[in-house]
PAFI-314427 format. One line per 2 residues: their letters; for each residue z, x, y of C-alpha. Coordinates in Angstrom, 3 decimals, m for minus. Each point is the difference from the previous one (the first is absolute). Last residue first. Example, Ala and Ser with C-alpha at 12.3 -4.5 7.8 and 13.67 -1.06 7.14 Angstrom:
2
sa> 7.140/13.670/m1.060 | 0.660/m1.370/m3.440
//
This chain:
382
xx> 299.483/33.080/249.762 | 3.106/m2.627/0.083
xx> 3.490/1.500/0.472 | 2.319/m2.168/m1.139
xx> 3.463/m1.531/0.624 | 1.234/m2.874/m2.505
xx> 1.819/m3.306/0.136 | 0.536/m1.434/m3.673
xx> m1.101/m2.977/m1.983 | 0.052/m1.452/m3.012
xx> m0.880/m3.064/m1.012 | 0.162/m2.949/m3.205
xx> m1.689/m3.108/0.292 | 1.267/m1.949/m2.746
xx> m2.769/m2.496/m2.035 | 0.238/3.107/m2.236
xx> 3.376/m0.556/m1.057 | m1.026/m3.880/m1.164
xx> m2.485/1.266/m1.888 | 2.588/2.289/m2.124
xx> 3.066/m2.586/m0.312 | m2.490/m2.043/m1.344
xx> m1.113/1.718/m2.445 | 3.518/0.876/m1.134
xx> 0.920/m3.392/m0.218 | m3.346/m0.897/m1.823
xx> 1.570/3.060/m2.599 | 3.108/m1.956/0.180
xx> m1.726/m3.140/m1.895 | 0.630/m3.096/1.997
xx> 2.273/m2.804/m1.218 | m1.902/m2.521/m2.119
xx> m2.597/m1.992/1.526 | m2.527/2.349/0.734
xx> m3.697/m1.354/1.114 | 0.912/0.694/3.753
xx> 1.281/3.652/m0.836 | m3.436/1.084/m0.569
xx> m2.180/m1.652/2.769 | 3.149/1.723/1.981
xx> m1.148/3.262/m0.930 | m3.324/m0.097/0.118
xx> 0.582/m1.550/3.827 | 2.303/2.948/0.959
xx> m3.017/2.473/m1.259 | m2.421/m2.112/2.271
xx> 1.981/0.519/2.786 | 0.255/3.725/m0.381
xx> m3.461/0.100/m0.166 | m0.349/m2.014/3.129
xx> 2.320/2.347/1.553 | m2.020/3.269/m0.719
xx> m3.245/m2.046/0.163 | 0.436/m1.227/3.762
xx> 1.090/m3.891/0.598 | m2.646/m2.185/1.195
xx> m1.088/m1.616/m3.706 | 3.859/m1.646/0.190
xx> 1.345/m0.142/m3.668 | 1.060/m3.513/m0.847
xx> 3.035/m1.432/0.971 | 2.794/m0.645/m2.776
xx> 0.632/m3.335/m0.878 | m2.335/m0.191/m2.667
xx> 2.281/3.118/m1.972 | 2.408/m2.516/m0.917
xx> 3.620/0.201/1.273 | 2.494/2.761/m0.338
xx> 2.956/m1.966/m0.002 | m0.875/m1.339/m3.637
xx> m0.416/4.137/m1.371 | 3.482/m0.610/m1.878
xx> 3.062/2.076/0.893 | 1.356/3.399/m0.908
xx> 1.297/0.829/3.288 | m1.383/3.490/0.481
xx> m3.075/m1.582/m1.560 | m0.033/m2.539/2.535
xx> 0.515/1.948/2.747 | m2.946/1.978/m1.074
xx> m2.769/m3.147/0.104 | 1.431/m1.059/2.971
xx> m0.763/3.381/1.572 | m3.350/m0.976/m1.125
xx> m0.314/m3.113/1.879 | 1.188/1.420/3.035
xx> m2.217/3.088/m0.340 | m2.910/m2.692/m1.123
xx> 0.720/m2.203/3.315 | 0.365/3.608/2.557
xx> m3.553/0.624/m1.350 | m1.130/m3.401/1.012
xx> 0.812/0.543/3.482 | m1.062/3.816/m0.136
xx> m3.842/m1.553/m0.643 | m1.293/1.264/3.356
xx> 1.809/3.189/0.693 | 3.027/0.374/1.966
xx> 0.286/3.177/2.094 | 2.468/2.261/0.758
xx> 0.294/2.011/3.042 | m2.120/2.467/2.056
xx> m0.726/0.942/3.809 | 0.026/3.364/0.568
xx> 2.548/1.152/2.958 | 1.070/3.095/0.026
xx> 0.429/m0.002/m3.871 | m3.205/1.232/m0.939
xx> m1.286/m1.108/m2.809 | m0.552/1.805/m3.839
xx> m0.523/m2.403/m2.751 | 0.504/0.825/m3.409
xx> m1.909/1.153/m3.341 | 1.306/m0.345/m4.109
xx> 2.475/m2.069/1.483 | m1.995/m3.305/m0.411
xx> m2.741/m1.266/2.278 | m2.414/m2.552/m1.441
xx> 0.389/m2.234/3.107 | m0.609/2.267/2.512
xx> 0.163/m1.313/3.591 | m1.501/0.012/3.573
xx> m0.022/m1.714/3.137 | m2.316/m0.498/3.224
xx> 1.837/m1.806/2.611 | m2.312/m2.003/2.136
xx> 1.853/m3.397/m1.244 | 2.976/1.102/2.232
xx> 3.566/m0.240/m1.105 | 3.005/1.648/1.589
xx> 1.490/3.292/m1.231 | 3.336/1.286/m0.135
xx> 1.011/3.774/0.826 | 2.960/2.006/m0.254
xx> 3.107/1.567/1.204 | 2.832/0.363/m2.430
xx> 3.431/m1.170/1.347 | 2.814/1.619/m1.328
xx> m0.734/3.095/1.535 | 2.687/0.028/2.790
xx> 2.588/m1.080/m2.419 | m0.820/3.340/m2.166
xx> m2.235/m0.938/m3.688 | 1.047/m1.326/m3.153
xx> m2.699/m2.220/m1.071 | m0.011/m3.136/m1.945
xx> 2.040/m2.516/2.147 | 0.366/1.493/2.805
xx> m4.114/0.334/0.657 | m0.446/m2.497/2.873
xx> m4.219/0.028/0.996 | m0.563/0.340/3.654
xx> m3.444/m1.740/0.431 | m2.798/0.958/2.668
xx> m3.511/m2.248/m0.632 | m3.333/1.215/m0.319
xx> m2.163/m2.913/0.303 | m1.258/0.016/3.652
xx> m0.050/4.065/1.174 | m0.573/0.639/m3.634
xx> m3.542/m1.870/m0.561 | 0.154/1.100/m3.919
xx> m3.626/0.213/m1.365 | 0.598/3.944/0.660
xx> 3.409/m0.416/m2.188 | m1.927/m0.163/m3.337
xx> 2.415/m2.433/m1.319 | 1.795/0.374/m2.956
xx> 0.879/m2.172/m3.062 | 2.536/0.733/m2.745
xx> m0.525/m2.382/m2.743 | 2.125/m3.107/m1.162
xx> m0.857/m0.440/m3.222 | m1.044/2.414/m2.396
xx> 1.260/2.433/1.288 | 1.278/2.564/m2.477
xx> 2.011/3.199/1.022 | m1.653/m0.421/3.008
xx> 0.621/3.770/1.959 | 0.024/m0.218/3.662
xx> 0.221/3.858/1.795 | 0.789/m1.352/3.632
xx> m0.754/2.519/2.722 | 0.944/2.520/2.626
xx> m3.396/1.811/0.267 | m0.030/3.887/1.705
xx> m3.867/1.485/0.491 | 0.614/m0.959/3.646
xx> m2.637/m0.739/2.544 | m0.734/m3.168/0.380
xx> 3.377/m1.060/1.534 | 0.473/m3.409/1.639
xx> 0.600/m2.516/3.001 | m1.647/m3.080/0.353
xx> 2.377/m2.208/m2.336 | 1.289/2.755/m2.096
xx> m2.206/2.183/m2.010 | 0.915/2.915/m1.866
xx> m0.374/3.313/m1.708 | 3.605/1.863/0.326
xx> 1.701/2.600/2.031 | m0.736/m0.870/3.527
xx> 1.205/m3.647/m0.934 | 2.666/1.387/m1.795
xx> 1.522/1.952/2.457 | 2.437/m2.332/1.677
xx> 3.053/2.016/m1.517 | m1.256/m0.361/m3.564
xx> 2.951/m1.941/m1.575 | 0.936/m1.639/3.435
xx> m3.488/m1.437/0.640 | m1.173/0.010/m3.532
xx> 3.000/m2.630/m0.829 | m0.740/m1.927/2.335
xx> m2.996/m0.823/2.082 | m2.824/2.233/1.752
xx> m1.926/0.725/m3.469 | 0.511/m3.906/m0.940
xx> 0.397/m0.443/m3.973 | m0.885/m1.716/m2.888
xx> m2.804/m2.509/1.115 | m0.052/m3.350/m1.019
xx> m1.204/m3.075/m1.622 | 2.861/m2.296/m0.906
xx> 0.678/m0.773/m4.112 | 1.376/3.361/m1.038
xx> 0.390/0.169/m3.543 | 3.248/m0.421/m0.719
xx> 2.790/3.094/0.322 | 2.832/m0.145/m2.057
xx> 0.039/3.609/m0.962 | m0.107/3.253/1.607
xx> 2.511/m0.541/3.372 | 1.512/m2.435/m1.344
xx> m1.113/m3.905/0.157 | 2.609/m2.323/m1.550
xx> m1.145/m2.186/m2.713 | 0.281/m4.040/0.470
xx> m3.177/m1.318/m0.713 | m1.783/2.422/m2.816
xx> m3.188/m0.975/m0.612 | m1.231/m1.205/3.493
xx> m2.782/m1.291/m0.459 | m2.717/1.240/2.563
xx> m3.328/m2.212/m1.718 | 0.802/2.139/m3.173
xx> 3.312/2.190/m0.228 | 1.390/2.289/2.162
xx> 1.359/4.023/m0.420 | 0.023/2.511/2.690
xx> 1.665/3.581/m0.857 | 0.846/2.117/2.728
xx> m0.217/3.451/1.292 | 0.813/m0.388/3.828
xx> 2.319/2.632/0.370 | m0.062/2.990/m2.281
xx> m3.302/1.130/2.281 | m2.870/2.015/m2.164
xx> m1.395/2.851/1.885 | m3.188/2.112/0.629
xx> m2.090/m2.243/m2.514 | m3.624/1.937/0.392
xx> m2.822/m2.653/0.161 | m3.173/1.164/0.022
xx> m3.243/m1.379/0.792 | m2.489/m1.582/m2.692
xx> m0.954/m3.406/1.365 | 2.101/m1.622/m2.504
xx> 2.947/2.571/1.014 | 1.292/2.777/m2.092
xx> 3.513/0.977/m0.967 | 1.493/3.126/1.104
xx> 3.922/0.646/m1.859 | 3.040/1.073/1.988
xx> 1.988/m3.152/0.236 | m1.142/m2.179/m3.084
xx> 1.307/1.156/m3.456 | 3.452/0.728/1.734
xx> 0.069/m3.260/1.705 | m0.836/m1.461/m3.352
xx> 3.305/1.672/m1.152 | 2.390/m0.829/2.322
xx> m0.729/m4.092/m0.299 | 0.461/0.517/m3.817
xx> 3.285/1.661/1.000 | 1.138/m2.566/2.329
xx> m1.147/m3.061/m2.414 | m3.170/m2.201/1.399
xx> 0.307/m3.693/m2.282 | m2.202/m1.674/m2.026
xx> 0.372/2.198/m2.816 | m3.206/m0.220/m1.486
xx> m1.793/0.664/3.792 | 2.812/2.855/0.237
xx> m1.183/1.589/m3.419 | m3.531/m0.468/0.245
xx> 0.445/1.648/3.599 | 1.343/2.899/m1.246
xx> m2.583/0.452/m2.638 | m2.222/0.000/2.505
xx> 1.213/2.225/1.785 | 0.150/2.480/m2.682
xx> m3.497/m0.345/m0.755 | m1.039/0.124/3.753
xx> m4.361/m0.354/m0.915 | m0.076/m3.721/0.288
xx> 1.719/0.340/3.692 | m3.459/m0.439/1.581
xx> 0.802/m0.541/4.161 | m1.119/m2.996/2.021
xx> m0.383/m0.305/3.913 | 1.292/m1.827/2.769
xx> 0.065/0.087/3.790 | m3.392/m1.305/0.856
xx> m1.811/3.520/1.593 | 2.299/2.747/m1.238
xx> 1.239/m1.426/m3.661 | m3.632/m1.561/m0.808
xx> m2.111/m3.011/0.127 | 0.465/m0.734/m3.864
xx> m3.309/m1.106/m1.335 | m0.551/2.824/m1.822
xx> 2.544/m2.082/m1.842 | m2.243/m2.213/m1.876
xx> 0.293/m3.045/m1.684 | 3.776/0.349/m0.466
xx> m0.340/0.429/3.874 | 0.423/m3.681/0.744
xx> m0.703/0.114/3.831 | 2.561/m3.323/1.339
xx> m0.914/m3.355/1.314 | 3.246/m1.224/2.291
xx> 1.760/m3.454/m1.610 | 3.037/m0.509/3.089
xx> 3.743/0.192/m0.394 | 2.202/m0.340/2.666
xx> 3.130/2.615/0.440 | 2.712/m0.711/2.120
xx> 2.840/m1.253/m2.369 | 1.729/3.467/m0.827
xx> m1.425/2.771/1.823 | 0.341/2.706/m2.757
xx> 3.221/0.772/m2.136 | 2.816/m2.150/m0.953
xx> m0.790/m2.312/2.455 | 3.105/m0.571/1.949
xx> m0.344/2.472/2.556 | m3.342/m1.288/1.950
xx> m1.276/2.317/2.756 | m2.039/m1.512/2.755
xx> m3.845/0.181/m0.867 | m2.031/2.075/2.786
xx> m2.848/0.647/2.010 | 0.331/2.746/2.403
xx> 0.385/m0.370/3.792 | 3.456/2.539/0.709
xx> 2.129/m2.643/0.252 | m1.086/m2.102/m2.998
xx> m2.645/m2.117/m0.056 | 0.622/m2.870/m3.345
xx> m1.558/m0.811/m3.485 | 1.599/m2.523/m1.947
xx> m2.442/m2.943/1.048 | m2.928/2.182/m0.982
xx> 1.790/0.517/m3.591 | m0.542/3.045/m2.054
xx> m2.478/0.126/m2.938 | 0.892/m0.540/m3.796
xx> m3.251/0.154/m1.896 | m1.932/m2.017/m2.334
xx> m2.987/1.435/m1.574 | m3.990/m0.905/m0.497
xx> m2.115/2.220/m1.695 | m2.790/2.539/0.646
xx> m3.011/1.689/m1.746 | m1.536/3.231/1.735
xx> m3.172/m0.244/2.064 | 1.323/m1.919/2.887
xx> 2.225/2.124/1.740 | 1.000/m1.410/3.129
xx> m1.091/1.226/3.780 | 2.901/0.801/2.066
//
């Protein structure tokens, strides 16, 4: 598939699956043997590789479209109740029960329109498979040690991937081997171009920052070689029968003819609509997240200290920080460059910080969070 070369790109870091890791099983397909002691996702099988992604902060027109690529974006702006929703979980941190209740209620029911000017009707809003993803710069994880439950806990997901298989479990039970007759698909040679009906992924950044959601357009995708069969173990967050314990999905191996996309000035004013049998996506690292994840250390520092009452000496000078890299895309490098003001600041303090620095920092270093949400819809798409 021919690239776009009219609209600025960037290069990003993803989490691909392993060519050693990838075995025939009985019935010919590709696949990666399950792994239960991961806590989620394929545990050490992914490889990472630099891929040039589509920036469409420069212009989304750009966007290759929900039927054709597998993705689309949908203007939120206008939801003034769901957006205050969102403000509130993105403040909390957290996705309560009733919070999670109520943006299903401001979503399932309502048409949204496409980038290319279709309609999207939201038939149906699943209670299963509404999370919350949090991570910090360069895939930190901010909170080692947290259980994942079925809403919270989740990071950002570091392994390219596609959600679910049409012919796999749970659909296959849940739908009585309809659902590939029922809804839009395609799945390694065989497909349906002729339903209206989408199952998809309704991905909401709260703020990203860092670590973007990235998508493929799936026709760059050579399926037959780097579409890869993985059972994913859900006991541990998801309370479903024994004989749907094991979630059916896809991993992806790397190929330098992959054509990807991201938006780096999302925020939850619009979201991402994909399909989820079978778009590739995951998180991305952006150049400059290294130094990013140095000035959230640093400024994490900067609010232990306060909550401890000590001098600024542990901090260090600002010299040893790393300067801002020129690569990194405006919404981060302005972020960066906040984080720098900051410390320039606190360097030339020698008396125990001032609490409204605290507070300062306690509000860049939030923002360095990526913060998700997303939920498994059905639609009808006219």
């Amino acid at each position: 598939m021919k690239k776009n070369n009219t609209t600025p790109s960037l290069s990003v870091r993803l989490g691909f699956a392993r060519q050693q890791d990838v075995v025939t099983d009985s019935r010919g397909a590709l696949r990666v043997p399950t792994r239960y002691d991961t806590g989620g996702g394929a545990g050490n099988t992914v490889e990472t590789h630099w891929c040039q992604a589509v920036d469409l902060a420069a212009d989304r027109a750009q966007a290759p479209g929900l039927a054709k690529a597998g993705f689309d974006q949908i203007d939120l702006a206008g939801c003034e109740a769901l957006q205050s929703l969102l403000s509130g979980v993105n403040q909390a941190g957290e996705l309560d029960e009733i919070s999670a209740k109520r943006i299903r209620r401001e979503v399932q029911g309502k048409t949204f329109r496409l980038l290319n000017g279709r309609r999207l009707k939201v038939l149906f809003v699943a209670p299963e498979g509404f999370i919350m993803r949090r991570s910090g710069p360069n895939g930190l994880d901010i909170a080692p040690g947290q259980s994942m439950t079925e809403r919270n806990g989740h990071k950002a997901a570091d392994q390219v991937h596609g959600d679910q298989n049409v012919y796999g479990t749970p659909l296959k039970k849940m739908l009585k081997r309809t659902a590939p007759w029922l809804f839009r698909h395609q799945t390694l040679g065989r497909r349906n171009r002729v339903s209206p009906v989408f199952l998809l992924n309704l991905w909401i950044p709260l703020q990203q920052h860092t670590q973007p959601l990235t998508l493929a357009d799936r026709r760059s995708i050579n399926s037959a070689q780097h579409q890869v069969c993985y059972a994913l173990p859900t006991e541990g967050f998801l309370a479903r029968e024994e004989d749907q314990a094991l979630n059916d999905l896809w991993l992806f191996l790397h190929n330098q003819n992959q054509q990807w996309y991201c938006d780096t000035s999302m925020n939850h004013e619009r979201a991402y609509v994909f399909d989820t049998l079978g778009a590739p996506h995951g998180a991305a690292t952006l150049p400059g997240e290294d130094v990013a994840e140095i000035y959230f250390r640093r400024l994490r520092e900067i609010i232990d200290c306060v909550d401890r009452g000590e001098s600024l000496l542990i901090i260090g000078d600002r010299e040893t920080l790393p300067d801002v890299p020129p690569a990194a895309p405006d919404s981060l490098r302005q972020l960066l460059l906040a984080a720098d003001e900051l410390m320039r600041e606190v360097a030339e303090v020698s008396a125990p910080i001032k609490s409204e620095w605290a507070d300062r920092a306690r509000a860049v270093a939030q923002l360095f969070i990526r913060q998700s949400l997303e939920m498994r819809l059905v639609a009808l798409v006219y």
